[in-house]
NUTI-658508 format. One record per residue (C-alpha): x negated, y, z; residue number from 1; residue in three letters. Coordinates in steps of 0.001 Angstrom, whole numbers. Layout:
<rs>
+---------+---------+---------+-----+------+
!       u !       v !       w ! pos ! code !
+---------+---------+---------+-----+------+
!       X !       Y !       Z ! NUM !  ala !
...
+---------+---------+---------+-----+------+
</rs>
This chain:
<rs>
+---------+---------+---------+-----+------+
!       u !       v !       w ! pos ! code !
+---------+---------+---------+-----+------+
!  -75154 !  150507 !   90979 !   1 !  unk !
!  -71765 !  151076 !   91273 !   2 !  unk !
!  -68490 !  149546 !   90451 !   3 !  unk !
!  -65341 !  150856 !   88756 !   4 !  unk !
!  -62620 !  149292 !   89640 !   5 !  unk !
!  -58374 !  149597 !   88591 !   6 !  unk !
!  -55525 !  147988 !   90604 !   7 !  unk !
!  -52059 !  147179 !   88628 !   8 !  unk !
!  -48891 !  145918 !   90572 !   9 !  unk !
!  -46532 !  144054 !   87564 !  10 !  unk !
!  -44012 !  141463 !   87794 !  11 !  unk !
!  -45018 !  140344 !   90925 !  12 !  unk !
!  -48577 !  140081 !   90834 !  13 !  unk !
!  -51304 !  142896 !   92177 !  14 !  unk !
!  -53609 !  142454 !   88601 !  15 !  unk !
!  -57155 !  143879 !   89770 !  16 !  unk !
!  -59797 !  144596 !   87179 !  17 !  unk !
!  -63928 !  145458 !   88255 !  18 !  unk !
!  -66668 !  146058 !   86277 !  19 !  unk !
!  -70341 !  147464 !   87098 !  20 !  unk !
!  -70576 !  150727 !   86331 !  21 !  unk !
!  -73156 !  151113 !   83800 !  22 !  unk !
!  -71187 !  148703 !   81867 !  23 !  unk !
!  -68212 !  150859 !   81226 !  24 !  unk !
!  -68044 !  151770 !   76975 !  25 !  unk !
!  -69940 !  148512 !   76341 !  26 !  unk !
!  -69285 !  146013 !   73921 !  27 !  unk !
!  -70505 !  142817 !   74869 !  28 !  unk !
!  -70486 !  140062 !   71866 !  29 !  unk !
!  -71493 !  136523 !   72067 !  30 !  unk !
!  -71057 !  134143 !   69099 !  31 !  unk !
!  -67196 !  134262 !   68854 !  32 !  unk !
!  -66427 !  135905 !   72271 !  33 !  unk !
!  -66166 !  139749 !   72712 !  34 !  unk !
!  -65475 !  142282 !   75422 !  35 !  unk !
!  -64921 !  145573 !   75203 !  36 !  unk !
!  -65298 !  147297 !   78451 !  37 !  unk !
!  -63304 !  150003 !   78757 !  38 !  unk !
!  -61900 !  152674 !   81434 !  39 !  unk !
!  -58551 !  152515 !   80778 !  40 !  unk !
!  -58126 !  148598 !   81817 !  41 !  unk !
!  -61551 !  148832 !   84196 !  42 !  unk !
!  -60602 !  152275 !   85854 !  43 !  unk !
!  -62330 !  155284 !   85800 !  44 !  unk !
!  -62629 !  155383 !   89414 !  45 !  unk !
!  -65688 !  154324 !   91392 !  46 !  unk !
!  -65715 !  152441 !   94494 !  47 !  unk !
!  -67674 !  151146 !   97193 !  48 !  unk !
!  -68736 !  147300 !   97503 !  49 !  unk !
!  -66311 !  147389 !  100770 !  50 !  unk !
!  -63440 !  149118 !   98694 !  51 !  unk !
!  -63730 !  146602 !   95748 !  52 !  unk !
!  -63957 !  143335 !   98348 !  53 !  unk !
!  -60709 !  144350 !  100523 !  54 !  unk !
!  -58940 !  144804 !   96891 !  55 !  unk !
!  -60128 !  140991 !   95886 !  56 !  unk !
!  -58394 !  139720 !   99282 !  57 !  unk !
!  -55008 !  141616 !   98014 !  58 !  unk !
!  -55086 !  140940 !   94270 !  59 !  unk !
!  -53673 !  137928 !   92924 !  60 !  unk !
!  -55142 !  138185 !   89557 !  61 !  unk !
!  -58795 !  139600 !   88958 !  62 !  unk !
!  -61127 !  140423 !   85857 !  63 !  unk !
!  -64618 !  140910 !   86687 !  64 !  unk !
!  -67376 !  142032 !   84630 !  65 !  unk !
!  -70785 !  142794 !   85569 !  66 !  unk !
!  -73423 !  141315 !   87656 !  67 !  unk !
!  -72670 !  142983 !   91088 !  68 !  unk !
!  -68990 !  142339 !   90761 !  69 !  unk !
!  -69174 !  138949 !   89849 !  70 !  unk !
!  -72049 !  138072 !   92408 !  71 !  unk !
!  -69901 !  140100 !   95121 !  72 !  unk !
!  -67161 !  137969 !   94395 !  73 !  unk !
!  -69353 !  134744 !   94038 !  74 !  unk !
!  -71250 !  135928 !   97446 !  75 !  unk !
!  -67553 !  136493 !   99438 !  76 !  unk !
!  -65934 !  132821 !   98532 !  77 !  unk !
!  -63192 !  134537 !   95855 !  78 !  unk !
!  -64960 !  132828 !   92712 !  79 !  unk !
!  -66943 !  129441 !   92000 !  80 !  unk !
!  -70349 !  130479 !   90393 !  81 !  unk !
!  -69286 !  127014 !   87838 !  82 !  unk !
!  -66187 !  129372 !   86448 !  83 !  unk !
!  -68365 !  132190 !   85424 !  84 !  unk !
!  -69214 !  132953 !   81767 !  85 !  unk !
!  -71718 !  134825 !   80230 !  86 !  unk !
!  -71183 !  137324 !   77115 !  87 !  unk !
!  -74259 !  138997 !   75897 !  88 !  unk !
!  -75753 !  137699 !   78913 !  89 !  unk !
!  -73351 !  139497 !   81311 !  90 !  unk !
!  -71003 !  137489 !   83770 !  91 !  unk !
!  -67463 !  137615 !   83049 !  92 !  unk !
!  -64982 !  136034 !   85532 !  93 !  unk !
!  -61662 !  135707 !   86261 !  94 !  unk !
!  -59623 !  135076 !   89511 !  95 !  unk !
!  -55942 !  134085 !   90077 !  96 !  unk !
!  -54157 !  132706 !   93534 !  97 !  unk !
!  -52426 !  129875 !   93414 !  98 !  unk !
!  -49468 !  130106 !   96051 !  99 !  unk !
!  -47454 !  127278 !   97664 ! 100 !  unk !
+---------+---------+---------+-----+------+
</rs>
């Protein structure tokens, strides 16, 4: 499986947004929530597991959607498996850095 991945720098912030894959074109819909995963906010470009972890330790915002994304993330210390949300039975999470 593999992960598509786009990095935004705006206003200060590095915004990264992940996704598996084989989700990319999916809608995902769960009572009132819905997701549309798409390749112009997700990226079109595909990346390794090492690529998409050294871009979590730069971002300071993150949007993750998939199971190997959000597991990566969950594995490597950048999210708290609590936070995570499902949406058609997919995990969704997001990530922001506080700084001091």
């Amino acid at each position: 499986m593999e992960i598509n991945m786009k990095m935004v720098s705006a206003q200060g912030e590095v915004l990264l947004a992940a996704a598996d894959s084989d989700l990319i074109d999916r809608d995902l819909r769960e009572g009132k929530l819905h997701l549309r995963v798409v390749p112009q906010f997700y990226g079109e470009t595909r990346v390794s597991e090492e690529t998409f972890l050294s871009s979590m330790a730069m971002c300071t915002i993150a949007n993750l959607v998939g199971k190997k994304v959000v597991n990566l993330a969950i594995h490597n210390e950048f999210i708290d498996p609590e936070n995570v949300i499902y949406i058609d039975g997919v995990p969704h999470a997001q990530f922001a850095k506080l700084v001091e």
